[in-house]
MARBA-3410 file (N, C-alpha, C, O; in Angstrom, 1 decimal):
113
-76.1,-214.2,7.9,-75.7,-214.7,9.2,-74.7,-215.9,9.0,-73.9,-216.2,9.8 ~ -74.8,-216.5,7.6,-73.7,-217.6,7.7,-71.7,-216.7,7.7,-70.7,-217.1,8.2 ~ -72.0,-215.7,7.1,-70.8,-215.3,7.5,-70.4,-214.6,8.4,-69.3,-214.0,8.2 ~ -71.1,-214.4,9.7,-71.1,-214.4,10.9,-70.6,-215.4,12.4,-70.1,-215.3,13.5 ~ -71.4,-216.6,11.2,-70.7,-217.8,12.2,-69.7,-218.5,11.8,-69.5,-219.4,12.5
-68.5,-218.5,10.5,-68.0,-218.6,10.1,-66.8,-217.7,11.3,-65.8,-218.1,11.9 ~ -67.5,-216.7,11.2,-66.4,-216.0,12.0,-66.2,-215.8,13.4,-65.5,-215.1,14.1 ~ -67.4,-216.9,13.6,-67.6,-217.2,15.6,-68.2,-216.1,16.2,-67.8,-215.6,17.2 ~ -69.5,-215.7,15.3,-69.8,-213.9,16.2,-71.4,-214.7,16.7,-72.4,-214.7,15.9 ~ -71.5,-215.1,17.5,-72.7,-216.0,18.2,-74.0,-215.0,18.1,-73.4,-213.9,18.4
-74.8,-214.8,18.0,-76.2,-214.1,18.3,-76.1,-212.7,17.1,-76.8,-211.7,17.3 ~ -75.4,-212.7,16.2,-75.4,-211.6,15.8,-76.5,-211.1,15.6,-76.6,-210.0,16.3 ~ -77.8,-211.3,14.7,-79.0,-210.8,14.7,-79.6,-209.9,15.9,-80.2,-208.8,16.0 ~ -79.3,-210.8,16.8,-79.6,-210.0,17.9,-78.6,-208.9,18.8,-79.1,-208.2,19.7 ~ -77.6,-208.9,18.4,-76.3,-207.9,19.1,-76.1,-207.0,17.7,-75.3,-206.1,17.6
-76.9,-207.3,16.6,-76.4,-205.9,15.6,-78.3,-204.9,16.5,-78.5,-203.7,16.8 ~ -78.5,-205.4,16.5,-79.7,-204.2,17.3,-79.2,-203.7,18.4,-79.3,-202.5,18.5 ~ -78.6,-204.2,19.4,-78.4,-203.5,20.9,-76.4,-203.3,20.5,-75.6,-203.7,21.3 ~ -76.2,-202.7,19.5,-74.7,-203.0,19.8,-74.2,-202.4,21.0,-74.4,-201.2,20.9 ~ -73.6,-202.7,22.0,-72.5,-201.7,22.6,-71.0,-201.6,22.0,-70.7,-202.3,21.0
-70.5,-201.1,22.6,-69.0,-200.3,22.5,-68.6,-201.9,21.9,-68.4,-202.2,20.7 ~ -68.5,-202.9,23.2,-67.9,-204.0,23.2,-68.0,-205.3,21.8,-67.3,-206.1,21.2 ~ -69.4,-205.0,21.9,-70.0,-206.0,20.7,-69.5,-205.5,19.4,-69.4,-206.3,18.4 ~ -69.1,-203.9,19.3,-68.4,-203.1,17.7,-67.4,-203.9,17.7,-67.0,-204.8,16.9 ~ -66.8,-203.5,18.8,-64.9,-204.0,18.5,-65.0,-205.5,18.2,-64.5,-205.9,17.1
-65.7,-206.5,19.1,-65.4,-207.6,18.8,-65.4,-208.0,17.2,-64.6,-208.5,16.5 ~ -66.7,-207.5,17.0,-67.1,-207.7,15.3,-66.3,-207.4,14.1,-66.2,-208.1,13.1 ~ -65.7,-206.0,14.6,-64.8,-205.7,13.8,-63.3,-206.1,14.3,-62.4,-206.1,13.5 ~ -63.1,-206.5,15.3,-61.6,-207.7,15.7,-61.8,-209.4,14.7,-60.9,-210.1,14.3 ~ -63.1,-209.5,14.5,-63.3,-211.0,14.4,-62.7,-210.9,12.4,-62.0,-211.6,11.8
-63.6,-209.6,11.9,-63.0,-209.3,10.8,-62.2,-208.9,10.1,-62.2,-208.8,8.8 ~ -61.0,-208.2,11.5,-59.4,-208.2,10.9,-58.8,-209.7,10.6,-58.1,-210.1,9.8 ~ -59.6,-210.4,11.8,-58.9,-211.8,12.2,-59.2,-212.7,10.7,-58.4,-213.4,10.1 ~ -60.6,-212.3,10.3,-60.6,-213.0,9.3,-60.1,-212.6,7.8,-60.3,-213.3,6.8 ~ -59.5,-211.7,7.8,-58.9,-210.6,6.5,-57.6,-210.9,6.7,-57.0,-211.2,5.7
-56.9,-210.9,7.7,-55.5,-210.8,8.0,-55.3,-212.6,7.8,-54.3,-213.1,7.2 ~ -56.4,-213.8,8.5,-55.8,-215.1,8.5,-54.8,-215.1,9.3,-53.7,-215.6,8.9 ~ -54.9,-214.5,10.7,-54.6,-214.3,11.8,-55.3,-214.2,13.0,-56.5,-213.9,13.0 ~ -54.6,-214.5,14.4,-55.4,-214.3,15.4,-55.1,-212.8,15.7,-54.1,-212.3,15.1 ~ -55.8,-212.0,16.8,-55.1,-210.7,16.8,-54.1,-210.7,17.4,-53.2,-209.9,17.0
-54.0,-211.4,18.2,-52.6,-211.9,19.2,-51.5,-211.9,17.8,-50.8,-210.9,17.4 ~ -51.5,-212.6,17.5,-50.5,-212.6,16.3,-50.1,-211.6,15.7,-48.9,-211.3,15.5 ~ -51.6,-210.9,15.2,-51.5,-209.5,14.7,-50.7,-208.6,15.3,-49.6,-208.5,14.8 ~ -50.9,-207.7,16.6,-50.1,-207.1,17.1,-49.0,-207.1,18.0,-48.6,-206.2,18.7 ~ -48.5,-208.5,17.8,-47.2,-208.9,19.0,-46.6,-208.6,18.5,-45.7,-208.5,19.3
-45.9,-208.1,17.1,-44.7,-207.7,17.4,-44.5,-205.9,17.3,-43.3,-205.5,17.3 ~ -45.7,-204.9,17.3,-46.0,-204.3,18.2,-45.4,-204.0,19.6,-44.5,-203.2,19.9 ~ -46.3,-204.9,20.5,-45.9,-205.3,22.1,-44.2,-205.4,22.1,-43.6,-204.7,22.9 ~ -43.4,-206.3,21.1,-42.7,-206.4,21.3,-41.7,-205.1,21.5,-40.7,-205.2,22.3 ~ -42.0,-203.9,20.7,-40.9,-202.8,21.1,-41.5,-202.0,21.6,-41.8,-200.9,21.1
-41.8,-202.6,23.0,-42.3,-201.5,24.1,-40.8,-202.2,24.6,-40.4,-201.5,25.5 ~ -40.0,-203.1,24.4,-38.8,-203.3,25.6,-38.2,-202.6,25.0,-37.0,-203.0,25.0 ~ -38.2,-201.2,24.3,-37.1,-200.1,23.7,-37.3,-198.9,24.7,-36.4,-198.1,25.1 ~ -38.8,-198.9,25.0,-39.2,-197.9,26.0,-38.9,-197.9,27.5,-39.2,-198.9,28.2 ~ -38.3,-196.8,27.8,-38.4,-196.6,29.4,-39.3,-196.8,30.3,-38.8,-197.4,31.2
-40.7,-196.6,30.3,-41.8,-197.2,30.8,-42.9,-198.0,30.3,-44.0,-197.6,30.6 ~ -42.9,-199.2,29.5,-43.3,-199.8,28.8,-44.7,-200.2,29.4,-45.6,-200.3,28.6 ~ -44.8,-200.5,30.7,-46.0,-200.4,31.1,-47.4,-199.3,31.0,-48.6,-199.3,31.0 ~ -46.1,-198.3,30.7,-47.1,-197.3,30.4,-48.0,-197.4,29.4,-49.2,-197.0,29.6 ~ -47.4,-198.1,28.0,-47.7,-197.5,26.9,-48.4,-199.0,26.1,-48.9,-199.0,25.0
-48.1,-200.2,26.8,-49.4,-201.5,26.2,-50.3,-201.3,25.5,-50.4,-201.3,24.3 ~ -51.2,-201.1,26.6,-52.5,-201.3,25.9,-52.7,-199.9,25.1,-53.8,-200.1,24.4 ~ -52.2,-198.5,24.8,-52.2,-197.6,23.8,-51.9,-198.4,22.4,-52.5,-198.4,21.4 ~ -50.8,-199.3,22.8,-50.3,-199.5,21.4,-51.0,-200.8,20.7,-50.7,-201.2,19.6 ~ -51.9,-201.5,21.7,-52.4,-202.3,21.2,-53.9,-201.7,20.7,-54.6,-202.3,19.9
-54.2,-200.8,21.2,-55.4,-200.0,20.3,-55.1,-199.2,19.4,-55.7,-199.4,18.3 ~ -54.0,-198.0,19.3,-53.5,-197.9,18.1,-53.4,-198.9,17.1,-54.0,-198.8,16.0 ~ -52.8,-199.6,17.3,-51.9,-200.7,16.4,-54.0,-201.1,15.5,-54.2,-200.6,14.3 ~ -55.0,-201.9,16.3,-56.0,-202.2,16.6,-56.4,-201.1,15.4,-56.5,-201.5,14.3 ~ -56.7,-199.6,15.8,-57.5,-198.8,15.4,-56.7,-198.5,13.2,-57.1,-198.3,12.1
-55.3,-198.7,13.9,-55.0,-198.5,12.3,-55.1,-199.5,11.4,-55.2,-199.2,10.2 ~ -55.0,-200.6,11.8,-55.3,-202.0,10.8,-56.9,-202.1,10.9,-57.4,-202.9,10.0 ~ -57.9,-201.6,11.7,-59.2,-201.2,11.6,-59.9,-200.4,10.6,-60.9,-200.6,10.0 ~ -58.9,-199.1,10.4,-59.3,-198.0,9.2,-58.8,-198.5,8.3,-59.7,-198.4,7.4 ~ -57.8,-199.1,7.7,-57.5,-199.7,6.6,-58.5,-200.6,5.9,-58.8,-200.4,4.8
-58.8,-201.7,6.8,-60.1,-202.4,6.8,-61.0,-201.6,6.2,-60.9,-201.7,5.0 ~ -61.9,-200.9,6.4,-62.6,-199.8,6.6,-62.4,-198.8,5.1,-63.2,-198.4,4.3 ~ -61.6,-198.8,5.1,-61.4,-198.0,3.5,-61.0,-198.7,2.5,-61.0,-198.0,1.4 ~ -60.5,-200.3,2.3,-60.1,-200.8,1.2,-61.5,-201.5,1.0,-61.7,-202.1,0.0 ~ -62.5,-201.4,2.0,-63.7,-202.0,1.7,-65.0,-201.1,0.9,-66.1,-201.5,0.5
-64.3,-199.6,0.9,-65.0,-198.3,0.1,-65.8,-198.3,1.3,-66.5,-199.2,1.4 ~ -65.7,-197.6,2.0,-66.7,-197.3,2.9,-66.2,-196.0,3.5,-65.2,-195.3,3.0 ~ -67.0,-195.6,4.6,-66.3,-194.0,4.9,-65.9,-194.0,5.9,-66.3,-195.0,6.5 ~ -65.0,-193.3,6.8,-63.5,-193.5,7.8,-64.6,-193.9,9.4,-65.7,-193.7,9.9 ~ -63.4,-194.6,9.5,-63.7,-195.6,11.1,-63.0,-194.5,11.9,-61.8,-194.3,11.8
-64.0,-193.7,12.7,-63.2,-193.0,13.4,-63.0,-193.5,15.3,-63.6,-194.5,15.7 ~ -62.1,-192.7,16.1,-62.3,-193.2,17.4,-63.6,-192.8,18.0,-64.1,-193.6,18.8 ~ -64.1,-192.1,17.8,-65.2,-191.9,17.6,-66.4,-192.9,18.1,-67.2,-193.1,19.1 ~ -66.2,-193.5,16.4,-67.5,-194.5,16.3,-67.1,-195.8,17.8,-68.0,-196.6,18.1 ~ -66.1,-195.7,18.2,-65.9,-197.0,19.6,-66.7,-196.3,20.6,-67.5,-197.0,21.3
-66.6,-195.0,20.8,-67.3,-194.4,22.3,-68.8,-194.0,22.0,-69.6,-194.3,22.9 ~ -69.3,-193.5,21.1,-70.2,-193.4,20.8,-71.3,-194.6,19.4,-71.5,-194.5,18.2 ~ -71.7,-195.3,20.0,-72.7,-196.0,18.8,-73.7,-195.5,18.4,-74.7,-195.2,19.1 ~ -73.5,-195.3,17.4,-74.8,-194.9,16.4,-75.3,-195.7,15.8,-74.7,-195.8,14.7 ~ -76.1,-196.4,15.8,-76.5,-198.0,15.4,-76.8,-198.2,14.0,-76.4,-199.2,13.4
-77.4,-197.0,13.3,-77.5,-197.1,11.8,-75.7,-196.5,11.2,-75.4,-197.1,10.2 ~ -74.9,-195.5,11.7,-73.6,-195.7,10.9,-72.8,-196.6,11.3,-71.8,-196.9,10.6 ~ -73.0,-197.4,12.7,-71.9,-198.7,12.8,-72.2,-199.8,11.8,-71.4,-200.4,11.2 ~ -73.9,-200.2,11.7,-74.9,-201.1,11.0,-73.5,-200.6,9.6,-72.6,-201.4,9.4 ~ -73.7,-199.4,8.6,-73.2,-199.4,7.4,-72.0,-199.8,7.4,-71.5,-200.2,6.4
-71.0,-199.7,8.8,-69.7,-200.3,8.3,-69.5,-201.5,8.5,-68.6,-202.0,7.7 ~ -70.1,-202.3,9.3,-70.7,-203.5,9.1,-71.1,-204.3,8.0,-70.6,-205.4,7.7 ~ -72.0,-203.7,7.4,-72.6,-204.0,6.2,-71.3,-204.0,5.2,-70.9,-205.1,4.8 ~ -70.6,-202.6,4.8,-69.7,-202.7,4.5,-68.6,-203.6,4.0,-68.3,-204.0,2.8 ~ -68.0,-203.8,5.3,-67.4,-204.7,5.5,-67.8,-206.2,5.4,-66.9,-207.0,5.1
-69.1,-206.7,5.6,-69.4,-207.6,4.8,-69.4,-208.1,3.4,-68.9,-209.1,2.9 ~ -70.0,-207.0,2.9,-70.2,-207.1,1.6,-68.5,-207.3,0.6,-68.2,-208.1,-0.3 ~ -67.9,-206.5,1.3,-65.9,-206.8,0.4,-66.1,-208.3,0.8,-66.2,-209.0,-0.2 ~ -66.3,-208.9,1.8,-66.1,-210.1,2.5,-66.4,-211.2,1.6,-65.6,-212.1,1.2 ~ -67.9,-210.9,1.4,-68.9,-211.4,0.1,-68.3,-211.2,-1.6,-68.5,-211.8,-2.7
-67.5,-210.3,-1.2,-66.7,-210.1,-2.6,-65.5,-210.6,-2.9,-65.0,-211.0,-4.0 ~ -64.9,-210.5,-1.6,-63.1,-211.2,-1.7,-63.4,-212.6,-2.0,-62.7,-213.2,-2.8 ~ -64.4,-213.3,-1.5,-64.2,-214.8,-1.6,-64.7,-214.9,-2.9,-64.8,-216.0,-3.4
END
């Protein structure tokens, strides 16, 4: 749990049991944020930025901020040896294979430092 609150994830003991959809992403946003030494804002603005190349730019935001989101996610996810973060695992939780990429991902965490 200390590298949990390191990373500002409040209650985790108790939100790795009930995950929803919302509680994965954050967890896994908090540890791009902390891998990259970035906010995500940071991370994907220049992204956002060439939607002003596009014709309807409104359209295509928030795709490209979950793409953008989902591919620096799988990367995460596989340089930590683990097995693929699919779109998938966001709509559907399965609490014991989100729990391993979790774990996962801690464990490189436990390792990089």
């Amino acid at each position: 749990s200390k590298c949990f609150s390191q990373l500002k994830i409040p209650d985790f003991d108790k939100n790795i049991k009930n995950l929803s959809q919302e509680i994965f992403k954050t967890i896994l946003r908090k540890f791009l944020e902390y891998f990259a030494g970035k906010t995500f804002l940071e991370i994907y603005q220049p992204k956002i930025l060439a939607l002003d190349y596009l014709t309807y730019p409104e359209l295509h935001e928030e795709s490209i901020v979950f793409l953008t989101e989902h591919r620096l996610l799988q990367k995460m996810v596989k340089v930590s040896s683990l097995i693929d973060l699919w779109l998938f695992d966001y709509i559907k939780i399965e609490t014991s294979r989100n729990e391993k990429i979790i774990s996962g991902i801690i464990n490189f965490a436990r390792f990089k430092k």
